[in-house]
C-alpha positions as a printed NumPy array, in Angstrom:
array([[  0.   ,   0.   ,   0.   ],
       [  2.638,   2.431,   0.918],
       [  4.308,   2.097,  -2.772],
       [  1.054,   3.016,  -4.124],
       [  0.336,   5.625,  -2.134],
       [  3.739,   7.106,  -3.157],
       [  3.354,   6.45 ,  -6.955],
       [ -0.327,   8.366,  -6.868],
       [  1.748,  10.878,  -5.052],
       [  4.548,  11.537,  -7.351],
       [  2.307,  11.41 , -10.055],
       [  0.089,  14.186,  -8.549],
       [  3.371,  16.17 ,  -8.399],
       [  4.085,  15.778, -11.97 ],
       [  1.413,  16.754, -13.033],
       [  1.291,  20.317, -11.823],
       [ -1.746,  19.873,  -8.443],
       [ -3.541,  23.208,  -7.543],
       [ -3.19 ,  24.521,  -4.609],
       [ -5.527,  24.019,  -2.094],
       [ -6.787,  27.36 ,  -1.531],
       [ -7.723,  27.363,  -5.468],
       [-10.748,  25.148,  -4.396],
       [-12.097,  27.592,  -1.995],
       [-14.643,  29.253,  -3.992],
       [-16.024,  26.074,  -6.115],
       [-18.045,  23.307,  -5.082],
       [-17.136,  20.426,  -3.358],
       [-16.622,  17.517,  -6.502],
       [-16.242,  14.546,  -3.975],
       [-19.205,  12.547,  -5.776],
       [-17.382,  12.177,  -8.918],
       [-14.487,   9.968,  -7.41 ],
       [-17.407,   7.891,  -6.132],
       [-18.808,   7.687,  -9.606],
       [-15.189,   6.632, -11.065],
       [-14.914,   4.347,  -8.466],
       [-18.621,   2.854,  -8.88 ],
       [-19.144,   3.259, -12.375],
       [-15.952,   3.464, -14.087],
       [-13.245,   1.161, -12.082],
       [-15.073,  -1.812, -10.753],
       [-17.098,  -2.788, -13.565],
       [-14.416,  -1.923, -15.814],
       [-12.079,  -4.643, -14.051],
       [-14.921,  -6.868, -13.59 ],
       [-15.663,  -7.458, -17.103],
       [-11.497,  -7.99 , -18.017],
       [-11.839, -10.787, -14.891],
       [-14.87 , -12.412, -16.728],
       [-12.983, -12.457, -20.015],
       [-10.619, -13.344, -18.616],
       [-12.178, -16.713, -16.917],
       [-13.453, -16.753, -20.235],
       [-10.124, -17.602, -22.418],
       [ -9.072, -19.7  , -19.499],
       [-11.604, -21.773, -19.731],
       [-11.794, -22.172, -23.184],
       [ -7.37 , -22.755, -23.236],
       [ -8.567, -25.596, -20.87 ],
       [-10.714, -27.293, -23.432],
       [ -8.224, -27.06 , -26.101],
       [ -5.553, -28.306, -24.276],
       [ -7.548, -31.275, -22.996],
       [ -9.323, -31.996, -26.259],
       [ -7.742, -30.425, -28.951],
       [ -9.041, -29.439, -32.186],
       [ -9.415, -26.698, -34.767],
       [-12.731, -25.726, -33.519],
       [-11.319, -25.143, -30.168],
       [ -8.531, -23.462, -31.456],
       [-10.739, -20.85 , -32.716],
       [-12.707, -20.499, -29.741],
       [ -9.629, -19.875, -27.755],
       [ -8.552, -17.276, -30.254],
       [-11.929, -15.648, -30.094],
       [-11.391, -15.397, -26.361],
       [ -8.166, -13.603, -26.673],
       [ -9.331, -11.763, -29.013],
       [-11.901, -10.646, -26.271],
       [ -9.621, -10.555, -23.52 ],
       [ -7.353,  -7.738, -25.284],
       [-10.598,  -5.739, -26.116],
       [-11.831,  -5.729, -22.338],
       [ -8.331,  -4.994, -21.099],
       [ -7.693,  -2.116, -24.104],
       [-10.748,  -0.135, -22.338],
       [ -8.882,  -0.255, -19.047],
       [ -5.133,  -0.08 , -19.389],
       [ -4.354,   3.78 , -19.525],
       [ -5.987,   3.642, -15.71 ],
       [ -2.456,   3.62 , -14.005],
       [ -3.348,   4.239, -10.058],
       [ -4.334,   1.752,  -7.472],
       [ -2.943,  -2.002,  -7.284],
       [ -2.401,  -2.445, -10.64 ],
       [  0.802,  -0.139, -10.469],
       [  1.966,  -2.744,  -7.805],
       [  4.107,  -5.774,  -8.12 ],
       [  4.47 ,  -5.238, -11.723],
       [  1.419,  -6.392, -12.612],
       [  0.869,  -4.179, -15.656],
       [  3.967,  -5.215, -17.035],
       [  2.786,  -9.122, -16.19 ],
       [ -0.428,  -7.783, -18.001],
       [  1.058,  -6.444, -21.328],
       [  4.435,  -5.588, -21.699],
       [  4.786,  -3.276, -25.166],
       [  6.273,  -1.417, -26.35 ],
       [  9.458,  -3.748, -26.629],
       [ 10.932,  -2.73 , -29.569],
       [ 13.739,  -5.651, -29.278],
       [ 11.202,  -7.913, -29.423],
       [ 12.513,  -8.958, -26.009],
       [  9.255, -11.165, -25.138],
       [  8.957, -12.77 , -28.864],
       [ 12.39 , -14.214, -28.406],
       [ 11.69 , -15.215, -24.951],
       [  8.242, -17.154, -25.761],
       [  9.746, -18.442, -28.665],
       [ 12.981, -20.106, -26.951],
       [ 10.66 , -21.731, -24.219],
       [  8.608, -23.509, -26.425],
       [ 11.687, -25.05 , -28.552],
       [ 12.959, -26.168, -25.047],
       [  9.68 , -27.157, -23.761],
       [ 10.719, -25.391, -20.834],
       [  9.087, -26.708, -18.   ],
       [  8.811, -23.421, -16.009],
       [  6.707, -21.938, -18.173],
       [  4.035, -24.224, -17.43 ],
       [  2.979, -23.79 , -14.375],
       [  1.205, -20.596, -12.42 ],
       [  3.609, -20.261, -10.009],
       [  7.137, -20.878, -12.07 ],
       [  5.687, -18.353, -14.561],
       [  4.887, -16.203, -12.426],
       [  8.174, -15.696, -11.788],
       [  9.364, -15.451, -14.938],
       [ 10.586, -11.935, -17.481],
       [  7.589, -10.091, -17.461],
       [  7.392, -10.154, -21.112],
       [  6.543, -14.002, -20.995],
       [  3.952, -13.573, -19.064],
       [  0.921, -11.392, -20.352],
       [ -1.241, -10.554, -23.374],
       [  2.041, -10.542, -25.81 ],
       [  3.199, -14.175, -24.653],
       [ -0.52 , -15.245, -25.068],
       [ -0.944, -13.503, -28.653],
       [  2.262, -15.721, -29.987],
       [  1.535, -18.779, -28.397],
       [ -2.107, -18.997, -29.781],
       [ -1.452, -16.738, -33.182],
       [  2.459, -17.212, -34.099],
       [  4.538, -19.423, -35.966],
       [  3.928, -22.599, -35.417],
       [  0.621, -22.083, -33.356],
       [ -1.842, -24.339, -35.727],
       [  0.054, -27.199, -33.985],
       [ -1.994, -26.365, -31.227],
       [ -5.13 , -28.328, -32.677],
       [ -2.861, -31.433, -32.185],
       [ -1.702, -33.217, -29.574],
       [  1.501, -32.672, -29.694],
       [  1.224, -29.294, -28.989],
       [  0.839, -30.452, -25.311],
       [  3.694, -27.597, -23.818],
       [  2.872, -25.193, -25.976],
       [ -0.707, -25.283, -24.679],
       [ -0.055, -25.725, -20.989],
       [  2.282, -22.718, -21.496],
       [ -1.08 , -20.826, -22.971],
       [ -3.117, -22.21 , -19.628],
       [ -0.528, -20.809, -17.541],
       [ -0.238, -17.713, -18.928],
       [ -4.39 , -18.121, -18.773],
       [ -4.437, -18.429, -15.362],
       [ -1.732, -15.785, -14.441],
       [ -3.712, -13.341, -16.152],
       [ -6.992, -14.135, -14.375],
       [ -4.91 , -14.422, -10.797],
       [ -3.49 , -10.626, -11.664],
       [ -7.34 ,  -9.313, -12.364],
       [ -8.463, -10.678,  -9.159],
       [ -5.651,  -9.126,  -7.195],
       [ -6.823,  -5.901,  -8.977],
       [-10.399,  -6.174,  -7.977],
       [ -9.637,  -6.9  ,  -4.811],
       [ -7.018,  -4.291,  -4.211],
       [-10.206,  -1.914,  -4.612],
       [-12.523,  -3.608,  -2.313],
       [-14.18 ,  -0.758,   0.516],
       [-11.867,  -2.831,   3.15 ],
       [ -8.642,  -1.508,   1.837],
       [ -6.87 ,   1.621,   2.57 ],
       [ -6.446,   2.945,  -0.763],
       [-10.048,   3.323,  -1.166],
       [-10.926,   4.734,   2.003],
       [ -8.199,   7.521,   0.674],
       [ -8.802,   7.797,  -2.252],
       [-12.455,   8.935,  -1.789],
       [-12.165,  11.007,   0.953],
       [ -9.865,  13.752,   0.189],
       [ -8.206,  15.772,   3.029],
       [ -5.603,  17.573,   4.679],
       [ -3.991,  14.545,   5.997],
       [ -4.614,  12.393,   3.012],
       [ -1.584,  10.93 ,   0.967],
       [ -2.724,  10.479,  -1.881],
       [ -5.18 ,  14.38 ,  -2.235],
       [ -5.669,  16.836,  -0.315],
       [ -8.913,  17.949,  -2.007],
       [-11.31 ,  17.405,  -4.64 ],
       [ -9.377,  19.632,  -7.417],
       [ -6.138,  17.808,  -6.133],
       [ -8.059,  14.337,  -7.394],
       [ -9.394,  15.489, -10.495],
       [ -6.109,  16.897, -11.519],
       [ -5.264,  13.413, -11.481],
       [ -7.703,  12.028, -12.983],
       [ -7.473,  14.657, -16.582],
       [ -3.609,  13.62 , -16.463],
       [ -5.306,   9.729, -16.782],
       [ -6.957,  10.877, -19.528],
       [ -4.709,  13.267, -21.231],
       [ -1.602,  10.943, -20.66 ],
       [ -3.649,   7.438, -22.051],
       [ -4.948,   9.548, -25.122],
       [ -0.642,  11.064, -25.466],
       [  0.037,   7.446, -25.193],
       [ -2.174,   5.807, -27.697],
       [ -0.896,   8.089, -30.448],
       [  2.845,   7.805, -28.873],
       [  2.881,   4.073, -28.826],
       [  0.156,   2.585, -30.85 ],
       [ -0.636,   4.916, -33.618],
       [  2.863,   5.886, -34.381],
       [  4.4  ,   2.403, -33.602],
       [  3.873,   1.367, -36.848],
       [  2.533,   4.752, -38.831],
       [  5.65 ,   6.946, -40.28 ],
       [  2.975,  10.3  , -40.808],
       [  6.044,  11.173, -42.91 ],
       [  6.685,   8.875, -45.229],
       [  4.609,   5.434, -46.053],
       [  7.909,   3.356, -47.053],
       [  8.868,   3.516, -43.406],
       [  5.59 ,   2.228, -41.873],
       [  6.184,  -1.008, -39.802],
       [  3.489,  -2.964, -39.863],
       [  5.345,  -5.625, -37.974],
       [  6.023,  -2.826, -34.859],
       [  1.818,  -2.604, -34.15 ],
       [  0.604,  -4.251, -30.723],
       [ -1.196,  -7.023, -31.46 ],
       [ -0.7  ,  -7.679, -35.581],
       [ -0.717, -11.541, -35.713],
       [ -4.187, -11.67 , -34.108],
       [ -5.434,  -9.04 , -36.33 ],
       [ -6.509,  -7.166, -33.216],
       [ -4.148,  -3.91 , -33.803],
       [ -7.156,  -1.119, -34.286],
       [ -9.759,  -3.093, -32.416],
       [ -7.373,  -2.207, -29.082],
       [ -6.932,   0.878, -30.136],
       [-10.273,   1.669, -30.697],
       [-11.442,  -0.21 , -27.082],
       [ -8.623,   1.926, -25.729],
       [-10.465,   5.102, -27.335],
       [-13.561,   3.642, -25.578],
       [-12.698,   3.212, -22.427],
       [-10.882,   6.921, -22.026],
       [-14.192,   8.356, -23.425],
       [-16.233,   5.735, -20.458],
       [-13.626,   7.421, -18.073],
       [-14.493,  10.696, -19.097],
       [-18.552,  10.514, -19.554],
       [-18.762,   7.884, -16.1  ],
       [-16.724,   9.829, -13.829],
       [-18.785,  13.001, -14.139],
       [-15.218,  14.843, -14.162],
       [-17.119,  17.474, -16.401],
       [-18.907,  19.176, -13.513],
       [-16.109,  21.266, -13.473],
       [-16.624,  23.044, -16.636],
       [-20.606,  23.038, -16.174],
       [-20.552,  27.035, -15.023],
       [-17.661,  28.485, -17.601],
       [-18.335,  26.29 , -20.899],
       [-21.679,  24.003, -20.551],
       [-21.243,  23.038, -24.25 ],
       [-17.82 ,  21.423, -23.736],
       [-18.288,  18.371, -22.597],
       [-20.206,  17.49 , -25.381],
       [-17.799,  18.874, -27.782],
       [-15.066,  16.623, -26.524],
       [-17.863,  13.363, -26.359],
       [-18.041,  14.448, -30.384],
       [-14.482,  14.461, -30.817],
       [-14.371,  10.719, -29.114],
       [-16.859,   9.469, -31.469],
       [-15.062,  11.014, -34.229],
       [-12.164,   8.802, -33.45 ],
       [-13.812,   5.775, -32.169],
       [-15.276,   5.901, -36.035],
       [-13.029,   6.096, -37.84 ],
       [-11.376,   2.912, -35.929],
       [-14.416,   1.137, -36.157],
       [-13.746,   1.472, -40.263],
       [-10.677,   0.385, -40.35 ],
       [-11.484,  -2.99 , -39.93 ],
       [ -8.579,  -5.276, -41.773],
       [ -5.25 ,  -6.604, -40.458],
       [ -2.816,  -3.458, -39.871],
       [ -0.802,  -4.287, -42.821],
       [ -3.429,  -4.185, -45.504],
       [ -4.388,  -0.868, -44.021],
       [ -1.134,   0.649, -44.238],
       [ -0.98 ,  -0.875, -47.866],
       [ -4.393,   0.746, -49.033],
       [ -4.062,   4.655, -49.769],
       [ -7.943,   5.428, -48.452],
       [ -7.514,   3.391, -45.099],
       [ -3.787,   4.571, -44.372],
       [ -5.587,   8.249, -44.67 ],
       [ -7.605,   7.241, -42.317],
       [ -5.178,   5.985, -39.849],
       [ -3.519,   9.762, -40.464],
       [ -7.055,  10.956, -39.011],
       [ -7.021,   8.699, -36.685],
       [ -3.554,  10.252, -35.255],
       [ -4.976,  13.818, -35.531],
       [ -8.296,  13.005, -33.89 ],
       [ -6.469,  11.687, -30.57 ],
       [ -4.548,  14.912, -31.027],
       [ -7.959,  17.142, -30.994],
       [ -9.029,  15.571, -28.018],
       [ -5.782,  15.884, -26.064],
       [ -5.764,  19.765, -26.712],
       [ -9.555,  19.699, -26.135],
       [ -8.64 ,  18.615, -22.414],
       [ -5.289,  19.71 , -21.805],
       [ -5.894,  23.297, -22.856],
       [ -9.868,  24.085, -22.951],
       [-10.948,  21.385, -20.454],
       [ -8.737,  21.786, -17.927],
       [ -8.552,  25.798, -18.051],
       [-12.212,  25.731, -17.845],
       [-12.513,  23.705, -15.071],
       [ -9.366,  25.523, -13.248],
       [ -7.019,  22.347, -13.41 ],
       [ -3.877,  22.   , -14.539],
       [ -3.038,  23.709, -17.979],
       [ -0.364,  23.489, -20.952],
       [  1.535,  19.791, -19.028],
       [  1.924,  16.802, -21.278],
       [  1.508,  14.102, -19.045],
       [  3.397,  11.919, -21.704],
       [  6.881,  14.24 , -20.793],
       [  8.892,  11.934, -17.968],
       [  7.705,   8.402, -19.426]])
């Protein structure tokens, strides 16, 4: 708890908190940290737990009965694991900033292809650690997560798993399974009402580690935002979109290309930052000084989440086609509208912090 408390902390810092005595003459905001809380982080993490159960289950069956049919299932479960998880990933507070678990979640970008190389070497050696909970557990974080998963059920030599002699390289995919749904119960229950960082991070006050008062929270919670949105563009987008020149797009850099699930993430990840944004209620703030915002910047998330919605074939035809690679560019500059729309209107409407990239640091 106390390294939490001291990562919310330093990320308050960084992020440029009001002072307290800028919150004297608005209105208490406390209810909308019980809406994200309610609304927004629970359910969120509930549904990546069920999906989670989900592709576990269905590894299960393919492993003890395997076939192509089963194979497919267990790639349509990823495939809905990744989307559930895409709406929640650019929350970083609370316990899943703890014990690495977001890097045991999804480790990207690795642009050495650090966890490819690892996975692959494993399952040449059928190396035993790998499958079982607790040895993998304790393996590189980059064999561990949604990346490991995506290779062992998508990758070379990952048809084998329809036949039985692809008995390691499935019990490697039910322990990664499993790992995945142990880390999303850890989450959930890391914000249960028993623990400490709940009871602090709803009540702000004086004495409070993690805010002093309401504007000191939803400071935080616009650098969520703002930083997830910098990020998607940073990391996703531009992983494998040269806005420069098409000859150096890398298809082969996007998160997520063998399962054909590159803009579906991105466009869950669009999602979930607009659910963060509409569910919290954080636009109270700007009610009094510019009651049309807020639905200007739910336009401008629709806009985007469109446009991904169209772009529905594997990343590398779309980089390949003129009209959908134009898109993609639209793509980049609609995150890009929305960023400004909170980092500069938003926030100075609302009297939060102004002008900070909350990408700067990472």
């Amino acid at each position: 708890m106390n390294r939490l408390l001291i990562c919310l902390v330093a990320l308050m810092i960084g992020a440029g908190i009001a002072r307290a005595d800028q919150d004297d003459a608005r209105p208490p905001i406390g209810p909308v940290l019980e809406r994200m809380l309610v609304d927004y982080i629970r359910p969120g993490y509930a549904q990546v737990n069920t999906a989670a159960s989900g592709l576990q289950a269905s590894v299960a069956a393919l492993c003890a009965s395997p076939s192509g049919e089963k194979l497919a299932t267990a790639r349509s479960a990823f495939r809905t694991v990744v989307e559930s998880w895409s709406r929640m990933e650019w929350l970083r507070l609370g316990p899943v900033m703890s014990e690495n678990r977001l890097e045991r979640i999804l480790f990207f970008p690795d642009r050495k292809g650090t966890g490819r190389k690892q996975v692959q070497a494993a399952i040449a050696s059928s190396m035993e650690a790998v499958t079982g909970v607790d040895t993998l557990a304790g393996q590189s974080v980059a064999m561990q997560g949604l990346g490991a998963l995506e290779f062992i059920l998508f990758g070379s030599g990952s048809d084998a798993l329809a036949q039985s002699q692809a008995s390691h390289r499935c019990a490697f995919a039910l322990a990664a399974a499993t790992n995945f749904v142990n880390l999303s119960d850890e989450i959930i229950a890391g914000w249960g009402d028993e623990t400490g960082l709940v009871q602090a991070f709803l009540k702000p006050a004086a004495g409070n580690p993690l805010f002093r008062t309401d504007r000191e929270a939803l400071n935080l919670l616009l650098g969520q935002m703002i930083h997830g949105l910098e990020a998607i563009r940073d990391t996703r987008v531009n992983a494998f979109l040269d806005k420069e020149n098409p000859d150096h797009d890398r298809p082969k850099s996007a998160l997520f290309w063998r399962s054909g699930m590159t803009v579906p993430s991105i466009r869950s990840d669009l999602e979930g930052l607009q659910a963060l944004f509409n569910e919290s209620g954080i636009e109270v703030v700007s009610k009094d000084s510019a009651p049309r915002l807020a639905d200007t910047i739910r336009f401008e998330f629709r806009q985007a989440i469109r446009t991904a919605e169209s772009l529905e074939a594997p990343v590398g035809d779309l980089l390949a086609n003129r009209e959908t690679r134009e898109k993609l560019l639209y793509l980049d500059y609609a995150i890009k509208i929305i960023v400004g729309r909170l980092d500069q209107e938003f926030a100075q409407a609302g009297g939060l912090a102004v002008g900070f990239s909350f990408g700067d640091g990472d």
